[in-house]
N, C-alpha and C positions, 0 to 999 in steps of 0.2 A: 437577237438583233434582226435578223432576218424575218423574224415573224412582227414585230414593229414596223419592219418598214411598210411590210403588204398592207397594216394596219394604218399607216401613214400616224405614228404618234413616236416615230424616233427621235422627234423633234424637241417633247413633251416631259423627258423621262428627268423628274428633278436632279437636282446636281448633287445631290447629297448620296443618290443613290448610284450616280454614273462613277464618284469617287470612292464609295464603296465597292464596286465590280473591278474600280482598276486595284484597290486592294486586294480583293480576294487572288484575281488573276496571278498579280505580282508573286503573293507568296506561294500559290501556285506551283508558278515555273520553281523558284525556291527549292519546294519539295522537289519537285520533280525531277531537277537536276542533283539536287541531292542525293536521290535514290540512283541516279544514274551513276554518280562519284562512289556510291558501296556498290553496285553492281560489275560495274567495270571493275573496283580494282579488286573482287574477289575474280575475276571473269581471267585475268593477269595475276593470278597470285600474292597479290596483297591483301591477305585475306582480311588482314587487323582493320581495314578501310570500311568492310562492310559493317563491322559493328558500330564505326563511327560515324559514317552516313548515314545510317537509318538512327542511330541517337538524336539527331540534330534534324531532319526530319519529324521527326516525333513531338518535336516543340510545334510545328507548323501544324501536325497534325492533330495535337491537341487543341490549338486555337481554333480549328474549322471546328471540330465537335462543340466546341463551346457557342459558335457563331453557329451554328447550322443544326446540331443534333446528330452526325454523323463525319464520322472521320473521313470516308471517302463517300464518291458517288451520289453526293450529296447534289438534290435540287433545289439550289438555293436562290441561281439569278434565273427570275421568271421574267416573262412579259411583261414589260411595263416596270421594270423595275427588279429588287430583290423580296425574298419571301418574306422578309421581318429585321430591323433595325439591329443594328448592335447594341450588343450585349452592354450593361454594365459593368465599367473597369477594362474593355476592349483595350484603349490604346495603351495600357498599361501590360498588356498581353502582348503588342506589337512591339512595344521598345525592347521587352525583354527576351524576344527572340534577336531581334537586332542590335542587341550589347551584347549577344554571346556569337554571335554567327561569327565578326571578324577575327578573332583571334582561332576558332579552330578552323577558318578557310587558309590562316597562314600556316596549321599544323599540318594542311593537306598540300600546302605549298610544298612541305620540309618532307614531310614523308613520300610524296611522289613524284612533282613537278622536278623537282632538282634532282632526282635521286638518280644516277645514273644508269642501272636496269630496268629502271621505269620509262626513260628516255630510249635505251635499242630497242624494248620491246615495241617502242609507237610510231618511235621519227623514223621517215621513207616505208610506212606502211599502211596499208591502204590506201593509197592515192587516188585521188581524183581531179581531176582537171577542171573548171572553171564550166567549159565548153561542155563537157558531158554531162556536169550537175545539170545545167539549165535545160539542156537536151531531153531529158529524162525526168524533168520537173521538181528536180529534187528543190528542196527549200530547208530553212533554219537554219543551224550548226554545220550542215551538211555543205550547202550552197555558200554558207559565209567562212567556212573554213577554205575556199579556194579565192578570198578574197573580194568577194560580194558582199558589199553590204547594204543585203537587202533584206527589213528587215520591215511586217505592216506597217507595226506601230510607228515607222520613220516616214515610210512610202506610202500609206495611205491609210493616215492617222483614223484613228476611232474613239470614242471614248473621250477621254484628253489628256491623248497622249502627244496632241500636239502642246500641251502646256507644261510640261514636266518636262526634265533636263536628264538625258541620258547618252548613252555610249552605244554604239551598236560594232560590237567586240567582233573583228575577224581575224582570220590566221593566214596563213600565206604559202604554205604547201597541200593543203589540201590532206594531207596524210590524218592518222588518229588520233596523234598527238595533239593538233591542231584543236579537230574535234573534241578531244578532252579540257583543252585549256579554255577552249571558248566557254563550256557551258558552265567550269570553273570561276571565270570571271562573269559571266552573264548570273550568276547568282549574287556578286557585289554590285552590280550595276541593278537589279531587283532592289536590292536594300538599299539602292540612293534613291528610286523612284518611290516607295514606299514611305519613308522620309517626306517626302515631298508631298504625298496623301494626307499623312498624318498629319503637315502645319497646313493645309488648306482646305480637307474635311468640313465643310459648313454643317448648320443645321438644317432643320428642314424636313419635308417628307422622303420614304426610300421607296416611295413607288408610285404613280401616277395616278389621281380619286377618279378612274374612268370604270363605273360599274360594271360595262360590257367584259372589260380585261382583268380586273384585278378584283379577289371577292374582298369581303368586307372583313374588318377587324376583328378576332377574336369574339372580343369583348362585347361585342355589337350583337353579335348572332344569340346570345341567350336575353336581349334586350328587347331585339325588333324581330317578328315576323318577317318580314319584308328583306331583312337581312339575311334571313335564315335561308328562305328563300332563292334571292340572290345565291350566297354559299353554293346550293345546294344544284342549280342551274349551272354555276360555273364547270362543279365539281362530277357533274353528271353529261353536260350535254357539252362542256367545252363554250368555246364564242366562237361567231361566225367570222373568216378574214374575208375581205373582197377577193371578189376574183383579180390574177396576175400572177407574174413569177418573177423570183429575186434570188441571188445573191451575194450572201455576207458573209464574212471570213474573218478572223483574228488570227494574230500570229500566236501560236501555241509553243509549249518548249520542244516540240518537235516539229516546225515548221507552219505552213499554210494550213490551220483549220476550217475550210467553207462548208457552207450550207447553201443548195439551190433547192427551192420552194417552186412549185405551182400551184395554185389553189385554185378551186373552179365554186370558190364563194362559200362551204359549207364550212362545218366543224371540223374536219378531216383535210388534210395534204391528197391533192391529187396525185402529186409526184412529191418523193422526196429523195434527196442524195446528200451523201455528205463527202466530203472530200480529205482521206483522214492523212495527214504527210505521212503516219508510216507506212503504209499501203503504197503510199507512191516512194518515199524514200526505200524500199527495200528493192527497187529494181538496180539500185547503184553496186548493189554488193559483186554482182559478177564483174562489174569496171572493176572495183576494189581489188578481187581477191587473183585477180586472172595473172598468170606467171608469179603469186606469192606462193609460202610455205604452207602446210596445213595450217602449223602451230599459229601462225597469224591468223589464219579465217577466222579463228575466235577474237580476236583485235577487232577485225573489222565489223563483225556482226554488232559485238559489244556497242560500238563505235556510233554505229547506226540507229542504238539505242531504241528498239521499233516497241511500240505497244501490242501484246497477242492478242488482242479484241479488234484490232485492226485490219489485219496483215493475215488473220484463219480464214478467209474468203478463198 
């Protein structure tokens, strides 16, 4: 996003493909939370949690291999668009992760939410105040568990996500439990938005016919010279952005994901940063943990949910 806009074609990018990225995203956070509900509750002693979180996971993450060629890590949304069209039989692949998700999110209702050891171990720990998230930049799960609901996709729409009907789930003490219930529910509120992808997914192109940014079709390059070419220019020497600097940000399942750009006009970022929430969300933990028990600090860390490729700086 950020590199469109230096390019000035964010304007450009067909609809077919912009409702493609809010799929991908959506199911996304899905996993992502997902892996968070096995991690936490083997993190707390429910160890039976982790085998069924990462089960149901697993449905998402077979769809991305199917859609992408890769389960993770995958570079799928380029510039200008995404790498390549869904697949054959896709939203056949979409329903059937979201006919099974409801009923095992009520099994993790039954098995944690209610349970009442799952309850002392969370409620009145960790806390954080309102004032100190914001202080401290904290964002997501974190910032909206003390009652904020601040959320981009709401606050400064992208995508269109101003056309889609959703929830933006907060909790009201600020404590783990909060944090736990929100991303519990923030994965039902995934599956309405997703829903709403799927009846309004048009046809059309998934990436923008601008040669500079996006190489040429498959198909094309054992056809044409010229394409080959192309391809081969893109994939070698990159495209030039204007010079300027921007940033753009999505909300990620762990809060504010930004990117600031400078470019001084070449193939190469003059400067670049990114702005990863768990880098910044892990400065909350000593609010968190300050006058609790050891056995909590692993509540709170859990809580915090941080990514290690983020936060090893």
């Amino acid at each position: 996003m950020a590199t469109e806009k230096l390019l000035g074609i964010d304007d450009d990018i067909p609809p077919r493909a912009t409702w493609i990225r809010m799929l991908m995203c959506e199911l996304n956070r899905v996993a992502s939370h997902l892996l968070f509900l096995a991690t936490n509750g083997m993190d707390l002693g429910a160890v039976g949690m982790m085998i069924y979180g990462w089960r149901e996971r697993e449905e998402v993450l077979r769809f991305f291999e199917k859609v992408t060629g890769l389960r993770m890590n995958h570079n799928y949304i380029r510039p200008g668009g995404v790498a390549a069209d869904l697949p054959d039989g896709w939203r056949d692949d979409v329903l059937r992760i979201l006919d099974v998700l409801p009923d095992r999110l009520t099994e993790f209702d039954t098995l944690m939410t209610g349970q009442p050891i799952w309850r002392e171990r969370l409620q009145a720990v960790g806390v954080i105040t309102a004032q100190e998230a914001i202080a401290l930049g904290a964002t997501g799960p974190i910032l909206r568990s003390t009652g904020v609901p601040w959320d981009l996709r709401r606050e400064q729409p992208y995508l269109y996500y101003r056309d889609v009907e959703f929830d933006v789930v907060v909790g009201t003490y600020g404590d783990t439990f909060d944090r736990y219930a929100i991303r519990l529910n923030e994965v039902r509120e995934s599956m309405r938005i997703v829903r709403q992808v799927l009846d309004r997914m048009p046809r059309g192109d998934y990436r923008v016919q601008d040669k500079k940014v996006t190489p040429p079709p498959r198909l094309r390059i054992d056809e044409s010279m010229e394409a080959l070419i192309h391809h081969f220019k893109i994939f070698t020497e990159g495209f030039k952005v204007p010079e300027g600097e921007v940033y753009a940000a999505v909300e990620s399942p762990r809060g504010e994901l930004g990117c600031y750009m400078v470019s001084d006009g070449s193939g190469k970022p003059y400067r670049c940063h990114i702005r990863g929430p768990s880098f910044v969300n892990l400065q909350t933990l000593p609010h968190m943990m300050r006058g609790g028990l050891i056995a909590d600090a692993v509540a709170s860390i859990s809580s915090v949910d941080p990514i290690m490729g983020e936060v090893d700086r």
